[in-house]
N, C-alpha and C positions, 0 to 999 in steps of 0.2 A: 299928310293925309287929310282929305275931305270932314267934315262934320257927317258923318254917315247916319241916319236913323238905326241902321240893323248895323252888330256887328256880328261874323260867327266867328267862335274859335273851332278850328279843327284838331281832332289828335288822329293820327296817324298810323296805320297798322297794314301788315303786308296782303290782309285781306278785306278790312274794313274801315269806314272810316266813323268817327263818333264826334259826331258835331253838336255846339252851346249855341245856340240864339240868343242874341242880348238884345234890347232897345236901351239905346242910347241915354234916354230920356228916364228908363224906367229898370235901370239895371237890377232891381230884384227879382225882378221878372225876368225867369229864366226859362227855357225850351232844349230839351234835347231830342237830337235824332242821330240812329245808326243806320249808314247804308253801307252796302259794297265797295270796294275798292275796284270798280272796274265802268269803262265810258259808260253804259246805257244805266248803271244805276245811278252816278254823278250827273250825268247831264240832268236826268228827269227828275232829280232833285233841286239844279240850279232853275230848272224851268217854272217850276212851282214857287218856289221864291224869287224870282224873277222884276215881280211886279215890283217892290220896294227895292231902293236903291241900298245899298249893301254894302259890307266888304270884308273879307277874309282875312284871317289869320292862322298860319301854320309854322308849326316846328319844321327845320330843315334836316328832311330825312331822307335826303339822297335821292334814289331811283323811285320810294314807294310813294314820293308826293308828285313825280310828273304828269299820271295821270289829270290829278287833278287842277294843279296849275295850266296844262293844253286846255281841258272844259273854260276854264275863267277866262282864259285870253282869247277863247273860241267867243267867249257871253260878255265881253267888254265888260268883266269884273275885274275890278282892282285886288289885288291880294297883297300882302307882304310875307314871306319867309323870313323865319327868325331864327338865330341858333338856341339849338335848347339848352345850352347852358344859362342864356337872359331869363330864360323862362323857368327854370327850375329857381336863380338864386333870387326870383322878384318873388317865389308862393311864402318865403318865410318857413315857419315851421312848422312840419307838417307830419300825419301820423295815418299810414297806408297809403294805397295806389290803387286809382282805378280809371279805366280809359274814357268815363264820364265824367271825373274827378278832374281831369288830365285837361280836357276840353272845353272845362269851364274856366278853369287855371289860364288858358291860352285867349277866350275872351273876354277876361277881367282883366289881363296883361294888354292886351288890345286897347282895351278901354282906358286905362291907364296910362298908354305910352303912342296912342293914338297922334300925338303934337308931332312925335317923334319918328310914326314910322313911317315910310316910303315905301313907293310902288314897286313891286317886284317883275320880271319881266324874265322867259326863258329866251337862253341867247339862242341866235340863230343858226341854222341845221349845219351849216356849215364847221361851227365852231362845236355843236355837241360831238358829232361824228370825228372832228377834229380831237375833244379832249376824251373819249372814247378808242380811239386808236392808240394813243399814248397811253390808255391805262392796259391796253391787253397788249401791247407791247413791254412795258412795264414786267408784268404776268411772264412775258415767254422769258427778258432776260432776269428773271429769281428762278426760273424750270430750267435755263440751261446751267444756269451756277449751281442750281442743286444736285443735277446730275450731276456734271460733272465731275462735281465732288467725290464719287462714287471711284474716280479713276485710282485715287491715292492707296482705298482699302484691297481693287486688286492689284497693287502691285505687289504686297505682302500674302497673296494667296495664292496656294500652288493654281497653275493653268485650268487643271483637271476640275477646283473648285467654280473658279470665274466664267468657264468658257459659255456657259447657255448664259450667265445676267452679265457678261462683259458684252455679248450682241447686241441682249437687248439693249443695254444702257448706249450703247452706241450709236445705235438704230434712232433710238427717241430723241438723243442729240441732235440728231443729223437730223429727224423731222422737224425740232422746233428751230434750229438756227435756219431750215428755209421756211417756214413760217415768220421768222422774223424778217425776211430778207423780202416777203410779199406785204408786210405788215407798213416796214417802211418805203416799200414801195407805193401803197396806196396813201400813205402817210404824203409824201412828195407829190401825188397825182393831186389829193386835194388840195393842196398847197397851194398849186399851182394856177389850179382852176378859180383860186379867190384871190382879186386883186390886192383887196387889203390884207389878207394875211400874207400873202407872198412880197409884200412891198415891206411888211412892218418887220417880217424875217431877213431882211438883208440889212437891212437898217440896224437890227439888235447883231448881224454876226458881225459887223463892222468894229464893233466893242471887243478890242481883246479879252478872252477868258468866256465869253458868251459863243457857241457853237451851235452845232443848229439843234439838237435835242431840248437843250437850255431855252432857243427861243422860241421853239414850239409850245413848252410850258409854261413857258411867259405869255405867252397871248392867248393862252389856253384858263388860264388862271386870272389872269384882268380885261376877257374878252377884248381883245383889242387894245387893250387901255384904257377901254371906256367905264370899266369899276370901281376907278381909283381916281380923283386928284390930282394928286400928287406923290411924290415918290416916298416921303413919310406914311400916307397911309399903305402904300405895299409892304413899306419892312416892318409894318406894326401886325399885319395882316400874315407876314412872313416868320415870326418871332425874331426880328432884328433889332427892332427899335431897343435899345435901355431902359428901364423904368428906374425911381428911386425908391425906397421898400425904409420910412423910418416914421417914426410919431412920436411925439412928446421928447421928453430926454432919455426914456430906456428903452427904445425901438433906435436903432441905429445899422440895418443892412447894408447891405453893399447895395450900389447898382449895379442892376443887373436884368438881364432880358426875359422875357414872360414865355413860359413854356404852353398857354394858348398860343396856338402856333398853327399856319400848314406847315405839316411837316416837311412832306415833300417838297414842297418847292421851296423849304429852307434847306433842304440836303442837298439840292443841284445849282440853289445859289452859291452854297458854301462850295459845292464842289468847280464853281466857274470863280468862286475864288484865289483857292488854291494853282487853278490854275494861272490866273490875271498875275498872281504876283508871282510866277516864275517869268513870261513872257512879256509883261508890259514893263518898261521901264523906270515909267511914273511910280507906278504899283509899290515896284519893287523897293524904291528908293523910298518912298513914304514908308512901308512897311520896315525896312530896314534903319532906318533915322528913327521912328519911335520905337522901336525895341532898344534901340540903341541908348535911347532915352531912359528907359527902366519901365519902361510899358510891358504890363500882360500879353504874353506874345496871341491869345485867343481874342483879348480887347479889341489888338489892332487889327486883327482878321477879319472878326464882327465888321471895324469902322469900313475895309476895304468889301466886305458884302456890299454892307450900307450904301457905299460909293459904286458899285454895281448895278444897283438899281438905282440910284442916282440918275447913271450915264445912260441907260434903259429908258426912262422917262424922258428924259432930253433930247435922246437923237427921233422920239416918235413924237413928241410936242415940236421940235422944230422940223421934224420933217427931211433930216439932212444925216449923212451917215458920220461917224465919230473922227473926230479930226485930234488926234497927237498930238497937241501942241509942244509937248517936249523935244519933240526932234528940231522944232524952231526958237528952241530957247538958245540964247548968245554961248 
């Protein structure tokens, strides 16, 4: 981050926004302002301050901050998004809440961690719309498992009970499974229509245990790859990495992995685990030789995640699809 003379912190709200003015130079000098949460009140307040070079700070709150990050990137403002957990464990100790409170909090942290923070940037349409499909896809298969669910309790119900909510429920089945079946179809159309994601998906299904739902969240989740690094920062970002948890001589934890986590994309890594090590050979023999060894059978699952996104990283930094080498071992 730049030497900025202004910083603002913004707090965030689904209908307002409550923003801190700071100068750089004169941080007790402080300025508040609340506008609306919607483009013509944001713009006509970036325009107004306009004239001084600037730059934003917000907590990452999903859908209700995109408005305003389009204004910034529309006005060649720098902003950075933070999670608000940085933001809450930097206030210390603190007694009430208030969304003025909140905002000032967010440009003393700016000001503070200003060495530290980088440019934020919304990915591009193709990959919003791409990790927006996956989440209402998502949505329809937890509606058809929950229906379904429903099948078990008529089958202990005389007919005469079931017969009008055994239609329905049937009926609704049947509309979200072809709702799914259009979901992943426009899923495939985008796919196809973006060089790079359609190139960087064949590449990741090449990966035994990696399928294609798996590598649509993958590149949904590290736009491209371009978020990350390296393959250690995904599984830290993923809750894979290990951490060790001791101090002094009477703190002595296990190691053990940090439940800051996405979750999701640590459930369909783990679940492209489980699969790798029935299918892949390597997998399996690694996993099988350290259990053998007296290994945590969940340890070694962890390490074959790990090595998951390993082989993830590798086949799209080299650009080539994954090669077995165990089939050419002597």
């Amino acid at each position: 981050m730049k030497n900025y003379p202004l910083i603002y912190g913004v707090d965030i709200s689904k209908n307002t926004l409550d923003i801190c003015e700071l100068h750089t130079d004169r941080p007790e000098n402080k300025k508040h302002f609340q506008i609306g949460n919607d483009l013509k009140s944001i713009r006509k307040f970036i325009k107004t301050r306009k004239a001084e070079a600037s730059f934003f700070c917000m907590e990452d709150t999903g859908v209700y901050g995109l408005r305003l990050c389009s204004c910034l990137e529309e006005a060649a403002i720098e902003y950075a998004v933070v999670p608000a957990i940085h933001i809450a464990r930097s206030k210390g100790l603190r007694r009430g809440k208030s969304d003025k409170a909140d905002a000032r909090d967010i440009a003393v942290y700016a000001l503070a961690h200003r060495s530290g923070l980088s440019a934020h940037h919304l990915p591009e349409r193709d990959l919003q719309e791409l990790k927006l499909l996956a989440s209402e896809r998502d949505k329809l298969l937890k509606g058809i498992k929950l229906f379904s669910a429903s099948e078990e309790s008529f089958a202990y119900l005389p007919k005469s009970v079931t017969f009008g909510a055994k239609g329905q429920n049937h009926g609704t089945v049947r509309y979200l499974q072809k709702q799914l079946v259009a979901i992943e179809k426009k899923i495939e159309e985008l796919m196809a229509q973006n060089q790079t994601m359609r190139h960087q998906r064949q590449l990741l299904e090449s990966i035994p245990g990696i399928g294609k739902q798996t590598a649509v969240l993958l590149i949904c989740y590290t736009r491209c790859f371009s978020s990350f690094d390296n393959w250690r920062q995904l599984a830290c970002y993923a809750g894979l990495a290990p951490f060790e948890y001791q101090s002094g001589s009477s703190v002595r934890g296990r190691t053990k992995v940090s439940h800051f986590a996405q979750k999701k994309l640590k459930s369909v890594v783990h679940m492209a685990a489980l699969t790798a090590k029935k299918h892949d050979p390597d997998l399996r023999l690694y996993y099988e030789r350290k259990v053998g060894e007296g290994k945590n059978k969940m340890l070694v699952l962890n390490a074959v995640r790990c090595k998951l996104i390993a082989r993830a990283f590798a086949v799209i930094k080299r650009d080539s699809a994954y090669i077995n080498t165990q089939k050419y071992a002597a």
